[in-house]
VOGU-3710 file (C-alpha; in Angstrom, 3 decimals, decimal comma):
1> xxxxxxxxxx> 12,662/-6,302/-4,596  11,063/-6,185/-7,458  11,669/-3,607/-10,531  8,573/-1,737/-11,851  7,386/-0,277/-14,828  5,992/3,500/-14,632  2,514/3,237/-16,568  0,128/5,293/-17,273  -3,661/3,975/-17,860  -7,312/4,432/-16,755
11> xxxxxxxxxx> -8,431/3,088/-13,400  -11,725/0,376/-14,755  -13,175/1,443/-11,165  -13,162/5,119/-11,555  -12,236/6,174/-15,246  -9,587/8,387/-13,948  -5,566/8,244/-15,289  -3,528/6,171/-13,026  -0,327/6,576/-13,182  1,763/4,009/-11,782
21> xxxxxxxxxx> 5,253/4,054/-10,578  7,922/2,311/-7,792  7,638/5,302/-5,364  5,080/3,454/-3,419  6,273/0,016/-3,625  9,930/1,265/-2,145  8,455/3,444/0,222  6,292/0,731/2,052  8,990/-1,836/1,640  11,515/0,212/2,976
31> xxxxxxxxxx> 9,505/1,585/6,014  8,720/-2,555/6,371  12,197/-3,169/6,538  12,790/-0,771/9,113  10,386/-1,768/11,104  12,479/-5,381/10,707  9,550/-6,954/9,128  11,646/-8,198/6,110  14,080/-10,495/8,226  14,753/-14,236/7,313
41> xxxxxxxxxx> 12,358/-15,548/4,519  11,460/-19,156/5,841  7,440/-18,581/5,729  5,162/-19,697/3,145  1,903/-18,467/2,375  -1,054/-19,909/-0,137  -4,524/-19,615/-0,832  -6,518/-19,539/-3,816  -7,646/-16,094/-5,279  -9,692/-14,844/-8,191
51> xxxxxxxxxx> -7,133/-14,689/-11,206  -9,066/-10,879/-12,045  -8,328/-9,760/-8,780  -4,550/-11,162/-8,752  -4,361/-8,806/-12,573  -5,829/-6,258/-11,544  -3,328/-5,785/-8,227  -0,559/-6,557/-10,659  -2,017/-3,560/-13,008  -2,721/-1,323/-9,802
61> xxxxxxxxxx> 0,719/-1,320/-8,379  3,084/-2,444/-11,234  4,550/-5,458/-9,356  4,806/-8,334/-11,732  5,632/-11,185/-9,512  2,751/-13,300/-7,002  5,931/-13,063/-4,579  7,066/-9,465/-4,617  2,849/-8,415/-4,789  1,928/-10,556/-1,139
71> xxxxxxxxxx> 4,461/-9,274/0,396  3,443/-5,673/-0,612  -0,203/-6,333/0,550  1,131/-7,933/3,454  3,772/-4,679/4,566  0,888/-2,372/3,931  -1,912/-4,075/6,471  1,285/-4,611/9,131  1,871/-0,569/8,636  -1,461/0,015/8,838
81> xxxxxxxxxx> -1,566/3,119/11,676  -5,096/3,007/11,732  -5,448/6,781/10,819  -8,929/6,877/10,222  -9,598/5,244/13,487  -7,109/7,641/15,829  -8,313/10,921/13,464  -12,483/9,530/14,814  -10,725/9,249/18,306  -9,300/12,902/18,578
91> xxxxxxxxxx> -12,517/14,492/17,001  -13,324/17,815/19,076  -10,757/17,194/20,960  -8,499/20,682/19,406  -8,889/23,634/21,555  -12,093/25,878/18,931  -9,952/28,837/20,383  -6,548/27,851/18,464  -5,385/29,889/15,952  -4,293/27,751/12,729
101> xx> -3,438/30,531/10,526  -5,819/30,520/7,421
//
């Protein structure tokens, strides 16, 4: 894994401070690995991206290597749990009589 730099910095999309850190980096990459996504590294993987998008990831997460920043991208689609799909699905579906406490 890869070691990251906490940063702090404004997001060019929304103006807002970003601060950057490892916390989610080690927390997808460890639920990956348990999972057993992260066996045996004998796949390759290429393409050719936009050079402002590849940055900007890099600037987004903190990851400084191509390597360590696919693999990221890659662990967070295959953990996907399609929340907003499954929250949709259960919509109306909580008894209006249950008492939540606030």
């Amino acid at each position: 894994m890869t070691s990251l730099k906490a940063k702090v910095g404004r997001s060019a999309k929304t103006g807002k401070f970003v601060v950057v850190d490892a916390t989610r980096f080690e927390a997808v990459m460890k639920a990956a690995e348990h999972s057993g996504l992260l066996g045996e590294k004998s796949a390759r993987i290429g393409g050719c991206i936009s050079p402002a998008l590849l940055e900007q990831a890099k600037k987004q997460t903190g990851i400084q290597t191509d390597t360590d920043l696919i693999e990221f991208a890659l662990a967070n689609v295959a953990l996907d749990d399609d929340f907003g799909k499954t929250f949709s699905e259960v919509r109306g579906t909580v008894d209006p009589s249950l008492k939540l406490g606030f």
